[in-house]
C-alpha positions as CSV (number, residue, x, y, z in Angstrom):
1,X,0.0,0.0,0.0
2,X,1.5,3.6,-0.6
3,X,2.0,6.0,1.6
4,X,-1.0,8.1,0.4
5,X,-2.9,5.1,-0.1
6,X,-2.7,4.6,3.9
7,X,-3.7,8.2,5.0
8,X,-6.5,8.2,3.0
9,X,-7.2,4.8,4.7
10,X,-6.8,6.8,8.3
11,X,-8.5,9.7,7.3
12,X,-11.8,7.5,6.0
13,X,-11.9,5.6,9.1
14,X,-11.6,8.7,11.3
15,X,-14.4,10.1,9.8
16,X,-16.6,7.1,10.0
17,X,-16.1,7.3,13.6
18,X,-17.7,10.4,13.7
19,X,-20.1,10.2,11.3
20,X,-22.9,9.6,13.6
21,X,-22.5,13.1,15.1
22,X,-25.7,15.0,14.6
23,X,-24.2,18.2,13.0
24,X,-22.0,18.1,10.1
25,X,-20.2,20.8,10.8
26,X,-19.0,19.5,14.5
27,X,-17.6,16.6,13.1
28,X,-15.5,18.2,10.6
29,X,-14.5,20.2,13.1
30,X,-13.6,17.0,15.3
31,X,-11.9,15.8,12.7
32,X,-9.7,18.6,12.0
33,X,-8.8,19.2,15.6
34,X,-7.8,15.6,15.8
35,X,-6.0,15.7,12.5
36,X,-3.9,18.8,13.9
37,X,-3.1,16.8,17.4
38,X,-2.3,13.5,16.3
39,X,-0.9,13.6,13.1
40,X,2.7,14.7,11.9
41,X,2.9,18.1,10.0
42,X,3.8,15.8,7.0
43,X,1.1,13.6,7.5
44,X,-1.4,16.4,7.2
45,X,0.2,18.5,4.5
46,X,0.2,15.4,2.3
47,X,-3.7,14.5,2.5
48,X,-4.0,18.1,2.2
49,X,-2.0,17.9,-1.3
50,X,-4.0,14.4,-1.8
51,X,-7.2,16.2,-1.8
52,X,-6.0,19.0,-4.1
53,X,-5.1,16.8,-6.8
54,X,-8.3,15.6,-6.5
55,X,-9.3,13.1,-3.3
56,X,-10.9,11.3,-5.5
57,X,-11.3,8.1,-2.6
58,X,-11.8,10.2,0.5
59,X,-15.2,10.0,2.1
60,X,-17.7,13.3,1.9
61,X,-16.7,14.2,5.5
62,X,-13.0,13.6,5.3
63,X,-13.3,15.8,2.8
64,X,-14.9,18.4,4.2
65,X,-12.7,17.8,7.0
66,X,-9.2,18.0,4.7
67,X,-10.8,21.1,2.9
68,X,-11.0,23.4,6.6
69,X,-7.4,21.4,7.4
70,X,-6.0,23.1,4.5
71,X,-6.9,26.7,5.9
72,X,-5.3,25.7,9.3
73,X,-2.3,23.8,8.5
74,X,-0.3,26.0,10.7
75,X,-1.9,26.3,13.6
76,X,-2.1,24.6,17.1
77,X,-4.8,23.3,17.8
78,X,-6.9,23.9,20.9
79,X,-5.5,22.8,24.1
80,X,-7.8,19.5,25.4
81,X,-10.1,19.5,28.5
82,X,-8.0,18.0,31.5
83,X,-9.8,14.2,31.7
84,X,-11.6,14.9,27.8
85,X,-10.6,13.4,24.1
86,X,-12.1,14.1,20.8
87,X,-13.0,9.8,20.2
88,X,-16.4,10.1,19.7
């Protein structure tokens, strides 16, 4: 499997897992804050790249998800709630 091949994997799964949230815009946002904390910078800026030349495999919400990453790949993301994660 490629290296892309497997984010796109990751990124798919993650949103599946948080697909059942009610709003679409909270998991996108879910997923982007957990994309910022857990992946590596490189990670991130390639499915960013991924999706621009197209995405063609990544689920609706990851790429929704990817899409608002793009606009944040620089920044930190929001410190966590002391006893709180983002699994859904």
């Amino acid at each position: 499997m490629n290296p892309s091949a497997r984010l796109v994997e990751m990124a798919n799964d993650i949103a599946a897992n948080l697909a059942a949230y009610p709003e679409h815009a909270d998991a996108v946002n879910t997923m982007v804050v957990h994309l910022q904390r857990f992946w590596e910078p490189t990670m991130r800026e390639r499915i960013v790249q991924y999706l621009q030349a197209g995405g063609d495999d990544l689920s609706p919400l990851a790429r929704d998800a990817i899409e608002n990453l793009s606009h944040r790949l620089n920044q930190t993301p929001p410190p966590t709630k002391r006893g709180v994660s983002d699994a859904g």
